[in-house]
C-alpha positions as CSV (number, residue, x, y, z in Angstrom):
1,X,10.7,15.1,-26.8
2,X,13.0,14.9,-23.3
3,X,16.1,16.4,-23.6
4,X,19.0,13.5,-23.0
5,X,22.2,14.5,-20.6
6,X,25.6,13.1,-23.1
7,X,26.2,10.5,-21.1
8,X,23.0,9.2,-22.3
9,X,23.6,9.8,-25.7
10,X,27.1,8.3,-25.3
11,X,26.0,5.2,-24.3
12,X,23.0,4.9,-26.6
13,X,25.1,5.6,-30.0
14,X,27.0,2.1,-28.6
15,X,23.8,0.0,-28.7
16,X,22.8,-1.7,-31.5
17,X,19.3,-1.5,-31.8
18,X,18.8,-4.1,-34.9
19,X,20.2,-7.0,-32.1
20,X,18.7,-8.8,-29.5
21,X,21.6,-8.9,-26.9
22,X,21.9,-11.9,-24.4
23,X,21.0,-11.1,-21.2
24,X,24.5,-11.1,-20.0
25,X,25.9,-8.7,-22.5
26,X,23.0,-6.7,-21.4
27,X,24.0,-6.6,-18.0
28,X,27.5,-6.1,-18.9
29,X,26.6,-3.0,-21.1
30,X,24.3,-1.3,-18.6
31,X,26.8,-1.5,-16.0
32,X,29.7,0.1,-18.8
33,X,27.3,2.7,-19.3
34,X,26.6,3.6,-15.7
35,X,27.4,6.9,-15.0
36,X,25.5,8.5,-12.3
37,X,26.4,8.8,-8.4
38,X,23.8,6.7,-7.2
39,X,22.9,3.3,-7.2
40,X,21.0,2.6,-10.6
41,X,18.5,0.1,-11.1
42,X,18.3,-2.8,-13.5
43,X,14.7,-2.6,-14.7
44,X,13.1,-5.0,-17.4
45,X,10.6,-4.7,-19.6
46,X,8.2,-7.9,-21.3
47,X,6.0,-7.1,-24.2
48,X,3.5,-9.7,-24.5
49,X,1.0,-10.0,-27.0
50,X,-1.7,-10.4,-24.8
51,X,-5.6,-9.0,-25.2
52,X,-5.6,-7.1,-21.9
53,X,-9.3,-6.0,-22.4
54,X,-10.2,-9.7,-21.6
55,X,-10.5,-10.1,-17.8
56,X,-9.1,-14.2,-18.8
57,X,-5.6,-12.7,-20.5
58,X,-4.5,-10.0,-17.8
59,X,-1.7,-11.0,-15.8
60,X,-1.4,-10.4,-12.3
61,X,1.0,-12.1,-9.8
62,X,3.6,-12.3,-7.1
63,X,7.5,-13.7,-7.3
64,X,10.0,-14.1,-4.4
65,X,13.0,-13.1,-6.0
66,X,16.2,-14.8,-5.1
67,X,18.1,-12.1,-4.1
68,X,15.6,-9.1,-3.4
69,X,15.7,-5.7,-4.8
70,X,18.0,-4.7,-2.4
71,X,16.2,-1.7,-1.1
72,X,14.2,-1.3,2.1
73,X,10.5,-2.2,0.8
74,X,8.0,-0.3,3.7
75,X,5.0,-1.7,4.5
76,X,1.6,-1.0,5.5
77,X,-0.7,-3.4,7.4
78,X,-4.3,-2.8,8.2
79,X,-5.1,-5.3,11.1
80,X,-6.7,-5.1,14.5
81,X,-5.9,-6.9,18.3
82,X,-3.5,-10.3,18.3
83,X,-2.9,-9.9,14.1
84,X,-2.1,-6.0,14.5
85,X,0.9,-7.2,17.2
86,X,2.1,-10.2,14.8
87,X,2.9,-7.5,12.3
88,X,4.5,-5.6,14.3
89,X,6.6,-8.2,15.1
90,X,7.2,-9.0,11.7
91,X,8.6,-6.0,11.0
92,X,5.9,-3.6,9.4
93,X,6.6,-0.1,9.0
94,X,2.9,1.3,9.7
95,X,0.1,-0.7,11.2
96,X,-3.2,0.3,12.4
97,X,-6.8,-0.1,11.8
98,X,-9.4,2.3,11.3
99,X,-6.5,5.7,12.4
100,X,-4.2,4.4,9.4
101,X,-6.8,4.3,7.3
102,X,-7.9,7.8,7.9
103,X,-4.5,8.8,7.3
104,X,-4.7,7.4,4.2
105,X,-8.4,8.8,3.0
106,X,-7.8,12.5,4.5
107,X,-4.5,13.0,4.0
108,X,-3.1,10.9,1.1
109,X,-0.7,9.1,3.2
110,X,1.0,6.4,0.4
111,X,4.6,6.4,1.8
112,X,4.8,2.3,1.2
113,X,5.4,0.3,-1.3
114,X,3.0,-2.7,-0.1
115,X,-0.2,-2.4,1.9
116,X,-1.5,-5.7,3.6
117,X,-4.4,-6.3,5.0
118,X,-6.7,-9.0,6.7
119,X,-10.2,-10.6,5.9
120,X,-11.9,-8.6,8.3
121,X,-10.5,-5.2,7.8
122,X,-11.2,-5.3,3.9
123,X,-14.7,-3.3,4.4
124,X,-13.1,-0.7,6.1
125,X,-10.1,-0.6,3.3
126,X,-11.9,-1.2,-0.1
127,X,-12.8,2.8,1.0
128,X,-9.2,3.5,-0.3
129,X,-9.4,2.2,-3.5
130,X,-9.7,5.8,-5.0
131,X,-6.0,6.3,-3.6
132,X,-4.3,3.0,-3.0
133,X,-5.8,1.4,-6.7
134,X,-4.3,3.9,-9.3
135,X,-0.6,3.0,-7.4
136,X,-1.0,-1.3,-7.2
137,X,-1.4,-0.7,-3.9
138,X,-4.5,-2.3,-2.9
139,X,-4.6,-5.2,-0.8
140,X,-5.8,-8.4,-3.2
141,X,-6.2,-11.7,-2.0
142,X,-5.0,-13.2,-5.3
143,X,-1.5,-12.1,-4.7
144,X,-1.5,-13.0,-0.9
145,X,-2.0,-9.5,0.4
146,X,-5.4,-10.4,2.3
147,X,-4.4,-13.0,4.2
148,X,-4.8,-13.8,7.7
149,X,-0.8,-14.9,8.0
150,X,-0.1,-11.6,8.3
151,X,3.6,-12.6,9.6
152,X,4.6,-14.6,6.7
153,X,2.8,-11.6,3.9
154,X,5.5,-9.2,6.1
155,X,8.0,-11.0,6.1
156,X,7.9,-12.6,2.4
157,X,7.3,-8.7,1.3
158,X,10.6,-7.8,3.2
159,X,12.8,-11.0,1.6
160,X,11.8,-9.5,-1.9
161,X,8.7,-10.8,-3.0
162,X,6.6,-8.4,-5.8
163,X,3.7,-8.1,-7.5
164,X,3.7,-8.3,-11.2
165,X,0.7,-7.4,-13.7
166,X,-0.1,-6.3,-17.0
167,X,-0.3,-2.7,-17.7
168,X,-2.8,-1.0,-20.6
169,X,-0.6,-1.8,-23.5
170,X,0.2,-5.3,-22.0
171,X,3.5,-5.2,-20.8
172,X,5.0,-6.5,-17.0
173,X,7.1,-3.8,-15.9
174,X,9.7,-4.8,-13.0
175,X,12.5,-4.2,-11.4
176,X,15.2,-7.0,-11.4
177,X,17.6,-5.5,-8.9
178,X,20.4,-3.2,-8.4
179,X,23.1,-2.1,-10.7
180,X,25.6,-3.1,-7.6
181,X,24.4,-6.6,-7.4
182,X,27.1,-9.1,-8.6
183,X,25.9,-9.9,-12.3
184,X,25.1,-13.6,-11.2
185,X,22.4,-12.3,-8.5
186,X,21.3,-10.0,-11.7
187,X,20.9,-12.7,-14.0
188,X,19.0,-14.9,-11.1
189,X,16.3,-12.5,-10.5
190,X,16.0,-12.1,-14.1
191,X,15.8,-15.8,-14.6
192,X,13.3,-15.7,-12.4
193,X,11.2,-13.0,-13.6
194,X,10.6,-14.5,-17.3
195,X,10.3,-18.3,-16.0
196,X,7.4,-16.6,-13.7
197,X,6.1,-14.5,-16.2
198,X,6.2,-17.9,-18.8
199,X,4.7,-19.8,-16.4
200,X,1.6,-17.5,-16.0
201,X,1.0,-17.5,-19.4
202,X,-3.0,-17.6,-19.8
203,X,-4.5,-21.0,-21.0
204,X,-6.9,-18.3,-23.3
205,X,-3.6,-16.7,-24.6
206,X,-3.7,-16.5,-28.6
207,X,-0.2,-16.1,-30.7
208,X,2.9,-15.4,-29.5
209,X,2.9,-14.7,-26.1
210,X,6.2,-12.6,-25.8
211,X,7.0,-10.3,-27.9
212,X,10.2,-8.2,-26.6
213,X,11.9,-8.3,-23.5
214,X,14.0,-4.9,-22.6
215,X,16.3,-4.4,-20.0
216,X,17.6,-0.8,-19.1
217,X,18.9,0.9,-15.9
218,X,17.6,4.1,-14.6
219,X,19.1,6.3,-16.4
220,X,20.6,4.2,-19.4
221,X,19.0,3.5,-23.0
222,X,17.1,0.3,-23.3
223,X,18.5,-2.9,-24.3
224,X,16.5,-5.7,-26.3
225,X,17.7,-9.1,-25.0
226,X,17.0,-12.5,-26.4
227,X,13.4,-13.6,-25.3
228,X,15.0,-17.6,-25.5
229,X,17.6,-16.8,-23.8
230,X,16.4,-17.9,-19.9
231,X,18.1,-21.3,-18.9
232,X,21.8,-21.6,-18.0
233,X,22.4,-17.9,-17.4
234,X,24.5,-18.5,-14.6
235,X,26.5,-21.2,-17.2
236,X,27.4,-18.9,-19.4
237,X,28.2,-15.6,-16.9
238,X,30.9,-18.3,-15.6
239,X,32.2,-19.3,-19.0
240,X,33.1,-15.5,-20.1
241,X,34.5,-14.5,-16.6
């Protein structure tokens, strides 16, 4: 079992883990707690009660969140001539064709968090699944990542858009934002997160779809919040400030 520091076991012997919290107590609470020197993040957690071994009830998606993540999100684009220049443009951090992706093969270069690609360059890429697949890094056309608007998948990556999907035990793990972020841009990307993640739901889905929803920071003990509790967040941040 890991060894907690006592401000982590200070903050979780104030948590009451019989009660599902709202999401702005949660907030509220996380940011008490917060104790370290650097910026924490808020991360949440959704439990669903999906069958992930059916191809038809895995999740997998993208959301533009309102107010980003607020960290610098690198990218890698694999593109060639006119598209390779648009990216560059757009702002990518690493672009190149068949020399990035030797980097990437030989020497295990990952250092980005999103890796685009276009139509053409896919042969050359799916080479990297060995590497780029076991981090969600591979390029997938189902979340806009092989495109051939390579300008807006930059620049729609660098505004704060992610990728969401199902892991083994079928549960979205995200981050929401950070700790800094005024608790109404909090709640926002929040609100945006389970709306998405609701929206998704699989027409094959059986039984309750959600199960938990958990919020927790970095280094802070995990917080169940309301799974109802979505609409008017903003409403009622207002109305206890």
């Amino acid at each position: 079992m890991p060894k907690h520091g006592k401000s982590y076991v200070d903050a979780r012997k104030r948590v009451d883990a019989t009660r599902e919290y709202t999401p702005h107590q949660a907030v509220r609470l996380l940011k008490d707690f917060k104790r370290s020197k650097f910026d924490e993040t808020l991360e949440v957690h959704v439990r669903t009660g999906l069958n992930v071994r059916h191809a038809d009830e895995q999740l997998r998606g993208t959301i533009a969140l309102p107010h980003g993540l607020g960290k610098e999100v690198k990218i890698a684009v694999f593109a060639q001539g006119d598209k390779a220049r648009e990216a560059e443009e757009a702002g990518a951090d690493f672009v190149g064709a068949e020399d990035l992706a030797k980097r990437v093969q030989e020497e295990g270069f990952t250092d980005f968090d999103v890796a685009i690609a276009t139509p053409d360059m896919m042969p050359l890429v799916g080479r990297l699944g060995r590497v780029l697949g076991p981090q969600g890094k591979m390029p997938n056309p189902k979340v806009g990542t092989v495109t051939m608007d390579v300008r807006r998948a930059v620049e729609e990556s660098k505004s704060g858009k992610v990728e969401y999907r199902t892991d083994r035990t079928a549960i979205v793990h995200l981050s929401v934002g950070k700790l800094s972020f005024p608790d109404e841009q909090l709640l926002e990307n929040y609100q945006a997160i389970v709306e998405e993640i609701n929206r998704a739901k699989p027409a094959s889905a059986k039984g309750k779809y959600i199960h938990t929803i958990t919020l927790t920071s970095t280094m802070g003990p995990g917080l169940k919040v309301d799974p109802s509790r979505v609409r008017n967040l903003i409403e009622e941040t207002a109305a206890v400030a």
